[in-house]
C-alpha positions in Angstrom: 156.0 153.9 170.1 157.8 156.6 171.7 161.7 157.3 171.2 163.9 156.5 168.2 164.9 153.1 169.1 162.2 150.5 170.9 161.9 146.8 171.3 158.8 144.5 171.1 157.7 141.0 170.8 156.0 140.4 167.8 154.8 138.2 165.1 155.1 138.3 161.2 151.9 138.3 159.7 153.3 138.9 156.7 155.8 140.2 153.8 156.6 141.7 150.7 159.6 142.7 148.7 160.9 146.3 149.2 163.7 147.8 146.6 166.5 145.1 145.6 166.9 144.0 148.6 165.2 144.8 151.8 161.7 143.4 152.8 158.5 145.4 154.3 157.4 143.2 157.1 154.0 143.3 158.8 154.2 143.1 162.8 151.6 141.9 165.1 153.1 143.2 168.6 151.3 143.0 172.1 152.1 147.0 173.3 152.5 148.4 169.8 150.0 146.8 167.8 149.7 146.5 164.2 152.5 148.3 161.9 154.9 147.8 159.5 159.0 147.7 159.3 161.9 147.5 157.1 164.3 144.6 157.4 167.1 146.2 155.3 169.0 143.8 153.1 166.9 140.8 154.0 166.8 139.1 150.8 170.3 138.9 150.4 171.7 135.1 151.6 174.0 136.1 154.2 171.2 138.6 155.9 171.3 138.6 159.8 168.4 139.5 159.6 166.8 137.2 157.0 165.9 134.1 159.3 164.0 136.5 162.1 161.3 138.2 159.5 159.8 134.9 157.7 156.0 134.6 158.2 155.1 132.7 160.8 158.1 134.0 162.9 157.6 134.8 166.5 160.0 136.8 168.1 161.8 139.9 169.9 162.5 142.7 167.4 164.7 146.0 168.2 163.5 148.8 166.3 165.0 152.4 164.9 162.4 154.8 163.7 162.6 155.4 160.1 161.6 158.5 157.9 158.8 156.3 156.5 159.0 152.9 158.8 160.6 151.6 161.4 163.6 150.3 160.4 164.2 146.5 162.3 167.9 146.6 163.4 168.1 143.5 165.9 165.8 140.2 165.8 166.0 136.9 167.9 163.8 134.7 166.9 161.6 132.4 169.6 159.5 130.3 167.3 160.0 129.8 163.8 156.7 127.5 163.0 159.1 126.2 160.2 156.5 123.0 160.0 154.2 125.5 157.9 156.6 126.0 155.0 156.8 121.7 154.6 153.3 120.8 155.1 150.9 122.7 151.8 147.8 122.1 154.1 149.3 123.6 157.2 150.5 126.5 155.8 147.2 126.9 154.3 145.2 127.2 158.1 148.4 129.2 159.3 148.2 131.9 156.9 144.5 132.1 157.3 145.1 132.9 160.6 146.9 135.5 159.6 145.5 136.6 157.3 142.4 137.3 159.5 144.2 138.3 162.0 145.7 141.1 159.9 142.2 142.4 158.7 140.9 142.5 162.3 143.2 144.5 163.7 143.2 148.1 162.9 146.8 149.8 163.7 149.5 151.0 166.3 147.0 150.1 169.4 147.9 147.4 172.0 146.0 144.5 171.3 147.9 141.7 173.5 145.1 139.8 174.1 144.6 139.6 169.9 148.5 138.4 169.5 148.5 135.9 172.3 145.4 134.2 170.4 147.1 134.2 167.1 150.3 132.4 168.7 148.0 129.7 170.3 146.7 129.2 166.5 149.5 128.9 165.2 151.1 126.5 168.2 148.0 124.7 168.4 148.3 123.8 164.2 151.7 121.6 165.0 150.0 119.5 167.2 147.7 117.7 165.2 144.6 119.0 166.8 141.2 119.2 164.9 141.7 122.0 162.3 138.3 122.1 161.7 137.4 123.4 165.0 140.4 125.6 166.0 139.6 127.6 163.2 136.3 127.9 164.1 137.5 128.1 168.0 139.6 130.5 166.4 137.4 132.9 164.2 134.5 133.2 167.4 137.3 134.1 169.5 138.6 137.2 167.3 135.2 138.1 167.0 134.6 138.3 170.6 137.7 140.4 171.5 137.1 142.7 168.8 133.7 143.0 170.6 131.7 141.7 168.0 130.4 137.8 169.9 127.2 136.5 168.4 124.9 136.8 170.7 124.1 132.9 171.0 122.0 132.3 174.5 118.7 133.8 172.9 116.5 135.1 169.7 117.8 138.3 169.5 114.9 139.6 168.3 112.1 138.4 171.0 114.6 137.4 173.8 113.1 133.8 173.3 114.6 130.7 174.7 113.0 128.6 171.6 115.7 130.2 168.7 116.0 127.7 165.9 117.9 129.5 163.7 120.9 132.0 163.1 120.2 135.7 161.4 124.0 137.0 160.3 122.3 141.0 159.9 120.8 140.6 163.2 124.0 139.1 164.9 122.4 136.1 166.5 119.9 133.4 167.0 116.6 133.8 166.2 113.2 132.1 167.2 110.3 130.9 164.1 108.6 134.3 164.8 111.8 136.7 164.0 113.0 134.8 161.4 114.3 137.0 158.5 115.4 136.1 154.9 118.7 135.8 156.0 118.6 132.9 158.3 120.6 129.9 158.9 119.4 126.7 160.6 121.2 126.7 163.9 119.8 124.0 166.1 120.7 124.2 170.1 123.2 121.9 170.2 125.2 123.4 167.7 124.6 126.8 169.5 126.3 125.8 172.7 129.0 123.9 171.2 129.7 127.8 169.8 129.2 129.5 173.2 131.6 126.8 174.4 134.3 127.6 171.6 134.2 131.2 172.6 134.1 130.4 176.6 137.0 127.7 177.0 140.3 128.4 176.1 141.7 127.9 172.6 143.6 124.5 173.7 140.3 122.8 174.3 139.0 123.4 171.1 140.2 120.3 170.5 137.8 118.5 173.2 134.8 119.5 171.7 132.5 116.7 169.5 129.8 117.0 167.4 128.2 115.9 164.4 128.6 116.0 160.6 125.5 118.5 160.9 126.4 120.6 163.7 129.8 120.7 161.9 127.8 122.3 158.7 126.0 124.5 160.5 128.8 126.1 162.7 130.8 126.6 159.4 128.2 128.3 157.6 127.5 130.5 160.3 130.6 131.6 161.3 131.8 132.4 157.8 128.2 134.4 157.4 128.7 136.3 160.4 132.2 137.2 159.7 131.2 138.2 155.8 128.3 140.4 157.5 129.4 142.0 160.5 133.3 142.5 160.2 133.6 143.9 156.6 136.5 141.4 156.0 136.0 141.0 152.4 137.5 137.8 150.9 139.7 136.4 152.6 141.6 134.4 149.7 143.3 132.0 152.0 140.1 130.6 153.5 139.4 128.9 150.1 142.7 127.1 150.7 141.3 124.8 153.3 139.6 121.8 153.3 136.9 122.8 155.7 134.8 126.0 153.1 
């Protein structure tokens, strides 16, 4: 972010109140990455700047750089996702979104790629498509392109074709003969409906069928491998939804 004053496309992962008046928002840009900004006097009602730095705004920020923070100077807002703040249970799998999208990412490093899959999410959520499996579309996806995929195709202790089961320490599937105290049943079908989530693009998440079993087992093991492998923490939001 060279220069005093810069532009970027961004979305509001989140907010908190600054001073009397002003607001520190979190930015989710594709060149800059991660940071945060001021939006000076945004809590006041006649703010021009109030309606561009809600969560779940996407949109094109202009930017001076502050002592501390950037200080957000211009906004124009693209998409609002205003259908989050009416529905309870859609701004529940919105903010869990974000809310994992905000612990994967690190700071100030391009992560286009990251942003462009958070703005499908939340695009995706308006549409009535299975919530249950775009998160889950969702969370294998984040994982991959933070280069941390489950490695799904094999045991990945043996290299064996015949995995029954899922180790979260170990990352993957694994056969009767690696199996660990860790393990999660993971039967093949429900392994390649997870290759498939993380293969096909997030829109065809929606596509995908499979049982009242398979849908057990894939939530269990994402959230295990997520838990294990990415040091989230908890993640309060994700006991918001109807699918944990």
């Amino acid at each position: 972010m060279s220069g005093r004053i810069f532009k970027a496309e961004g979305l509001v992962l989140r907010t908190r109140v600054l001073g009397e008046a002003d607001r520190l928002v979190t930015l989710l840009t594709w060149q800059n990455g991660k940071f945060e900004a001021v939006a000076r006097g945004a809590r006041k009602t006649k703010s021009r700047l109030a309606a561009g730095v809600d969560l779940f705004t996407y949109g094109r920020f202009t930017f001076h750089r502050g002592k501390t923070w950037p200080v957000i100077t211009g906004q124009e807002p693209i998409e609002r996702f205003s259908q989050f703040r009416d529905d309870p249970d859609l701004y529940s799998y919105g903010i869990y979104l974000a809310e994992l999208t905000d612990r994967m990412v690190g700071g100030e490093e391009p992560c286009a790629e990251i942003a462009q899959l958070l703005l499908d999410g939340w695009s995706m959520l308006g549409k009535n498509t299975e919530r249950f499996l775009l998160c889950r579309a969702f969370e294998l996806k984040l994982a991959h392109v933070a280069g941390y995929s489950p490695h799904l195709h094999s045991c990945t202790g043996c290299g064996s074709e015949k995995a029954v089961s899922f180790s979260p320490r170990q990352g993957g599937l694994v056969c009767s003969s690696c199996l660990g105290t860790d393990h999660i049943k993971m039967d093949p079908g429900t392994a390649a409906i997870a290759r498939r989530l993380i293969e096909a693009p997030l829109a065809q998440a929606n596509q995908v069928r499979l049982t009242a079993a398979q849908k057990k087992e894939l939530g269990r093991v994402t959230a295990a491998f997520l838990t294990y492998h990415l040091d989230l923490g908890d993640i309060k939001s994700r006991r918001l939804l109807n699918d944990y």
